[in-house]
C-alpha positions, 0 to 999 in steps of 0.5 A, spaced: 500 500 500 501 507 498 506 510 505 501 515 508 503 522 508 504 527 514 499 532 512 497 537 517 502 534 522 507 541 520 508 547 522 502 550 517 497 547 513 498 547 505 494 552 502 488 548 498 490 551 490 488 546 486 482 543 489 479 552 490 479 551 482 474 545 482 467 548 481 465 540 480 467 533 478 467 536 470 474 539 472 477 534 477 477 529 470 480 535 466 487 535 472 492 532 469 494 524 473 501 527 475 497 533 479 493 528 483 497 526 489 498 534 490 491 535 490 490 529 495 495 531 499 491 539 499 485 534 501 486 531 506 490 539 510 483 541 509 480 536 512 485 536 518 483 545 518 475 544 518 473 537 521 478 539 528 475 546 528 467 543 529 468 536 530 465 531 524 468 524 521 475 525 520 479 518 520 473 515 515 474 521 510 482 522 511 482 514 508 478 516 502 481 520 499 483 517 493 479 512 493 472 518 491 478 521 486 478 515 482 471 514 483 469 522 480 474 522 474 472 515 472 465 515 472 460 521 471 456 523 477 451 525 477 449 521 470 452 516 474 449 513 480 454 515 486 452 511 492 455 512 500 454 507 505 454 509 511 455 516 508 459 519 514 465 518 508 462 523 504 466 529 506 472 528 501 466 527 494 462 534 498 469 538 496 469 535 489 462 537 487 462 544 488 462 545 496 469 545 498 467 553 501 462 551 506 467 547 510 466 552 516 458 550 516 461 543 516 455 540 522 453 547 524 446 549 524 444 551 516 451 548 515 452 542 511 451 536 513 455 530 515 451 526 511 450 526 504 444 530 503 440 532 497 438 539 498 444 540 498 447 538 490 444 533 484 450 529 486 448 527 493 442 522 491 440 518 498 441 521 505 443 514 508 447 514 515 444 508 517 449 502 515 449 497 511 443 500 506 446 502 500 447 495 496 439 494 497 438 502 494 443 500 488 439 494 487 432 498 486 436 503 482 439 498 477 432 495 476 429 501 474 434 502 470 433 497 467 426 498 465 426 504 463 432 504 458 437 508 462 443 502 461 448 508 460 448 510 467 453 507 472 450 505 478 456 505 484 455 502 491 461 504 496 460 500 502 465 499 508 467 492 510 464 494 517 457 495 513 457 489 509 456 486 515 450 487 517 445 483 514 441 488 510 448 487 506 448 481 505 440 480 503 442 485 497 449 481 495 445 475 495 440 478 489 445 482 486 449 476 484 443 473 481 442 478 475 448 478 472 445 482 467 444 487 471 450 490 472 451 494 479 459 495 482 460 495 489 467 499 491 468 494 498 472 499 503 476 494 507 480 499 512 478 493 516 474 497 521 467 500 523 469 504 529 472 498 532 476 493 527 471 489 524 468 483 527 466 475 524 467 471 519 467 476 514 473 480 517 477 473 517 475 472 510 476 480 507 483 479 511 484 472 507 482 475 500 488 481 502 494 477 504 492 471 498 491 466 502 483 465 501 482 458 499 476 462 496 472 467 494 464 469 497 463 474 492 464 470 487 460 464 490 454 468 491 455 470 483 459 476 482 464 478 479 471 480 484 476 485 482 483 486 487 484 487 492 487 494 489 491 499 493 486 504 495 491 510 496 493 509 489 489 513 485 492 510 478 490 503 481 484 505 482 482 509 476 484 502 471 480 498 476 474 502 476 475 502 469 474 495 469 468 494 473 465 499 468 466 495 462 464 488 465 457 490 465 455 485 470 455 486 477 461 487 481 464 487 487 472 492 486 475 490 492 479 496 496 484 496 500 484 503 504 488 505 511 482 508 516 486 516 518 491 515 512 495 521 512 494 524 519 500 521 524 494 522 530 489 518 526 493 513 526 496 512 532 489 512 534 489 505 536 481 505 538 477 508 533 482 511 528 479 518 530 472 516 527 469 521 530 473 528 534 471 534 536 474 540 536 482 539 536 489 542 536 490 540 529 497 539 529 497 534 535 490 532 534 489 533 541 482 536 543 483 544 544 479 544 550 478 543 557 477 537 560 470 535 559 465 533 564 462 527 565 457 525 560 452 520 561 456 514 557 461 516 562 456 514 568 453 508 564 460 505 563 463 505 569 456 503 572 455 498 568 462 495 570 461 495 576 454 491 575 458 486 571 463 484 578 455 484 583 453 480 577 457 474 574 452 473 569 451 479 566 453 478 558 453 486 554 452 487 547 453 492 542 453 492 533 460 495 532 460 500 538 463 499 545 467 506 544 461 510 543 457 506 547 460 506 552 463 498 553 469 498 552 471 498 560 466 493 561 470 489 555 475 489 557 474 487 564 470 481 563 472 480 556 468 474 555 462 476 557 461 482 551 460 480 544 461 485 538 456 482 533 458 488 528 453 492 524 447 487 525 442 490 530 437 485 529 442 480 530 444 482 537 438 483 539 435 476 537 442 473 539 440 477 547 433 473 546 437 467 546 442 469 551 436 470 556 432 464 554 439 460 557 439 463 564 443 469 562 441 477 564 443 479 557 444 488 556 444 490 548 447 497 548 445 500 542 444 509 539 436 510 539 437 511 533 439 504 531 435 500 536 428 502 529 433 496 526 431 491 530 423 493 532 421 486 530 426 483 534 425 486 540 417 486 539 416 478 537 424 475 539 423 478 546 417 481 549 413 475 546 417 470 550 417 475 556 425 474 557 429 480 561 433 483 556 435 490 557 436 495 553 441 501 553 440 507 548 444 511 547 443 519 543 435 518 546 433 524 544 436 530 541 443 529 539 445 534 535 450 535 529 449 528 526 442 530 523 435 527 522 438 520 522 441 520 529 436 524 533 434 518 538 426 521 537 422 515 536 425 510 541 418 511 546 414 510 541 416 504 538 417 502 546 410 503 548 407 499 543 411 493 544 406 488 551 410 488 558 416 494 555 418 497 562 421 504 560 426 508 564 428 515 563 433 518 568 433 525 570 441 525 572 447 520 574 445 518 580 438 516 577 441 512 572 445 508 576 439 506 580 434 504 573 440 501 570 441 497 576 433 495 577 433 494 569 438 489 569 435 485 576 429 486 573 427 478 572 419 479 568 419 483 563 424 487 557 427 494 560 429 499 556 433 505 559 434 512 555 439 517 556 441 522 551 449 525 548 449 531 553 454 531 559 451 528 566 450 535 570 449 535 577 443 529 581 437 533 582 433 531 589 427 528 590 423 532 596 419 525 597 417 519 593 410 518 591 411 509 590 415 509 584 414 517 582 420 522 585 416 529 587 421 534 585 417 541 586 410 542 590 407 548 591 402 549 597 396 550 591 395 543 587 393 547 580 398 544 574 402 537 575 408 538 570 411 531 569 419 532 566 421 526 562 428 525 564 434 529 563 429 536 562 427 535 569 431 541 570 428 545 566 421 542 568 424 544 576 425 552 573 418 552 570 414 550 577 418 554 581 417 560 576 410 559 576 409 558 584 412 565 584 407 567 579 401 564 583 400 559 579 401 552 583 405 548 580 407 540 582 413 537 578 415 530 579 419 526 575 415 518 573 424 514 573 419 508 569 415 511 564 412 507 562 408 504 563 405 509 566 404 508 574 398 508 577 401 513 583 402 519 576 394 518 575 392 519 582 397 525 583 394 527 576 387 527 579 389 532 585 391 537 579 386 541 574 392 540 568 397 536 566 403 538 561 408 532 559 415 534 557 419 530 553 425 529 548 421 525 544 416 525 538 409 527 541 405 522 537 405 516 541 411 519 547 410 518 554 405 524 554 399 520 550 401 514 554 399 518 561 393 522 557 390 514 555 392 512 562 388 518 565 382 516 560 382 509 563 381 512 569 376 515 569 379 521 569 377 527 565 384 531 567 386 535 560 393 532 559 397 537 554 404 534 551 410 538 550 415 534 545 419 534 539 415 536 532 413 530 528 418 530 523 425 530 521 429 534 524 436 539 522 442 538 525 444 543 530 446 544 537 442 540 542 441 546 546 438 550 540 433 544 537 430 544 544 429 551 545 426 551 538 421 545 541 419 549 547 423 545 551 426 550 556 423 553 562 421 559 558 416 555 553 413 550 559 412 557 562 408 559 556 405 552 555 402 553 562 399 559 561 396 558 554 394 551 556 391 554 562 387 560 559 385 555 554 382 550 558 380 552 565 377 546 566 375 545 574 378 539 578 376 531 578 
């Protein structure tokens, strides 16, 4: 393979001559082969300069350099079809197609996204960041262009090997192969990574094929045709077979050999993840430019979830291609024996925990909000229909903010409640997380769920008494309006009813720990109150606010419930803390919710 370079490890970046020059792919097939290895070298310093100045995907961007070169001058997008999977990697094919300008925007509020988008450029056709999707929508696109007489047009599907893990991948390889007229090139990126090295049997057999020791080939078994494995930080190397696939005019796989961090001395000496993801760094040293960072609550999840696995010798942890981001890595590397790394497969981990439990084991499944929709069927139908004690741990519940509508945790709740015997725990701070976590995982009946969102922890907020499970958190002497805080806006929750008691309006905040399903204590404090405003860092359209609307409605209870959550729809990346401000979630809009719910609905105590 190439040697890497040393980019952005001097005293200066290099300027970026060359590539301010490219308006579009158009320019970069017009450059002469000789000007390419400068032209990368610029690349990657710009990617060094913007992606250390905001945070993004840094490592993942910086080992594909040559590869999205080759890939823009051989084929012509967007005539062609250029596909990114999981689309974190698209940085480098932004600043070929006209958006190398707006770097400084990179994740920030009406800046570019970090995932390919279409409002953004005709080049940019699916907004996938969701892995292991693109070989499917490859699949659809060839089929249409087979029909309507489109041939001319490449369609090209650039997966990673961590993503052709996961068995959507493999479900779209297994239809590909078998329409060998249908011609679709899948670039294989084999860094031999998703965040953590690649895990299973692929790995060992993508690491055969790269050293020449396979005694076969899986691509070619399952009926397309294979190419490499070709250094993929050789843009000529690239570029011939690039060209070759094209011309095959069949399905087939070009495996690519690329180096995660390539270029950039501190990505590599990263031995974890490759510098997959950073925030703002000294981009000299790639050390994080600010201080020391508070706790957030992976942290408070990793270590209590160690010190679980020493009370408990049978807690087993899972977790599809993240232990870092997740936070179990400390657990792993305790008690490697008792986690597993399943690769990118949510439905996989969550039906291989449903085993786990069924033979005795308290299985825990450490996944993103986001990605826990993957699994929905096996979560409802593998574990619930068999009333086994898995626990779930989602990650980036709620706002997340910068990596965009795909990475919002909005729909966790929602899908939760709707799945029979679901116990869900949302923790207001570190102290309430270690306690649910801990009750989720004694938990010996039912599935559990507990959510918490990318944020720091802050500070324990005390409960004045406990009413059952309910922790009341503000009381009023007058019981007019019963706040019922959702987890981590308990705090803002606690600045409304306090702000609201100064006001003359009596206000009562509690915060449920368990939410669902709801309990019974929540609906007789609700009948103390002539209104109940729900606040949740969730979707209103089947969160915690309409279960405990349905539960008062069971009871008999005509309390009008109004819900404050985040909007039915698909949000822009920004900062977290702007995106709930934007919802109402602040003290302030709880305060303006109150009062206009009030004057609205003056409705006398039950």
């Amino acid at each position: 393979m190439t040697a890497p370079t040393t980019v952005g490890t001097g005293p200066e970046l290099r300027q970026p001559d060359l590539l301010a020059g490219l308006d579009g792919p158009e320019d970069l097939r017009k450059l002469p082969a000789d000007g390419l290895p400068e032209l990368a070298e610029q690349i990657r310093a710009l990617l060094i300069d913007k992606v250390s100045a905001v945070g993004g995907h840094l490592g993942p961007n910086l080992g594909v350099v040559e590869l999205t070169l080759a890939l823009h001058r051989v084929f012509r997008s967007p005539h062609d079809t250029l596909l990114f999977d999981t689309g974190h990697q698209c940085y480098v094919h932004k600043m070929l197609t006209g958006r190398q300008h707006d770097f400084d925007g990179l994740r920030q509020a009406g800046g570019l996204s970090g995932y390919p988008s279409r409002a953004e450029s005709d080049h940019d056709v699916i907004e996938n960041s969701h892995a292991s999707t693109v070989l499917s929508y490859a699949d659809g696109i060839a089929k249409a262009r087979a029909l309507n007489g489109g041939s001319d047009r490449a369609v090209v599907a650039v997966i990673g090997d961590g993503a052709l893990t996961g068995g959507l991948a493999l479900e779209a390889l297994n239809n590909l192969g078998a329409a060998p007229g249908r011609p679709v090139v899948v670039v294989l990126n084999d860094n031999g990574r998703s965040y953590a090295p690649t895990a299973g049997a692929l790995a060992i057999h993508l690491a055969a094929l790269r050293g020449g020791t396979a005694a076969g080939n899986l691509f070619e078994q399952l009926g397309l045709a294979y190419l490499g494995p070709v250094d993929g930080h050789d843009t000529a190397a690239l570029e011939l077979a690039l060209g070759q696939a094209r011309a095959l005019e069949r399905p087939v796989v070009v495996h690519v050999v690329t180096d995660k961090g390539h270029g950039y001395l501190p990505a590599l000496a990263d031995r974890a993840e490759k510098m997959h993801a950073v925030g703002v760094l000294d981009p000299l040293t790639g050390l994080p430019r600010s201080a020391a960072a508070q706790p957030t609550w992976t942290d408070v999840f990793a270590e209590h979830v160690t010190e679980l696995g020493a009370h408990y010798s049978d807690l087993v942890t899972i977790t599809a291609a993240m232990p870092g981001p997740t936070g179990l890595s400390r657990f792993a590397d305790r008690f490697p024996d008792r986690f597993f790394d399943v690769g990118i497969a949510e439905q996989h981990a969550v039906a291989s925990a449903a085993g786990l439990a069924t033979a005795g084991a308290r299985a825990l499944v450490a996944v993103y909000s986001t990605f826990l929709n993957r699994a929905y069927d096996q979560v409802l139908m593998d574990v619930a229909l068999h009333r086994l004690p898995v626990t779930f741990v989602l990650d980036r519940a709620g706002v997340t903010g910068p990596d965009g509508p795909s990475h919002h945790g909005m729909w966790d709740i929602p899908l939760l409640a709707s799945v029979p015997g679901m116990r869900v725990a949302v923790p207001r701070d570190p102290a309430g997380l270690r306690t649910l976590l801990a009750e989720a995982v004694d938990e010996q009946e039912h599935p559990t769920a507990v959510r918490f969102p990318k944020a720091v922890a802050g500070a324990d907020i005390a409960a004045l008494h406990q009413v059952g499970p309910v922790d009341v958190l503000f009381r009023s002497t007058v019981h007019e309006v019963l706040i019922v805080a959702v987890g981590p806006l308990a705090d803002e929750c606690v600045k409304a009813g306090r702000y609201l008691a100064d006001t003359g309006i009596g206000a009562t905040v509690v915060d449920p720990r368990w939410v669902l399903p709801v309990p019974a204590e929540l609906v007789t404090l609700a009948r103390q109150h002539r209104l109940v405003v729900t606040v949740e860092d969730n979707i209103r359209n089947g969160g915690v606010g309409a279960a405990v609307a349905r539960a008062l409605a069971d009871a008999g209870v005509q309390v009008p419930v109004t819900t404050m959550g985040l909007p039915d729809r698909f949000l822009e990346h920004g900062p977290r803390a702007d995106l709930l401000a934007a919802a109402g979630l602040t003290a302030k809009g709880i305060v303006h919710t109150v009062l206009c719910a009030r004057a609205d609905r003056p409705h006398p105590r039950t």
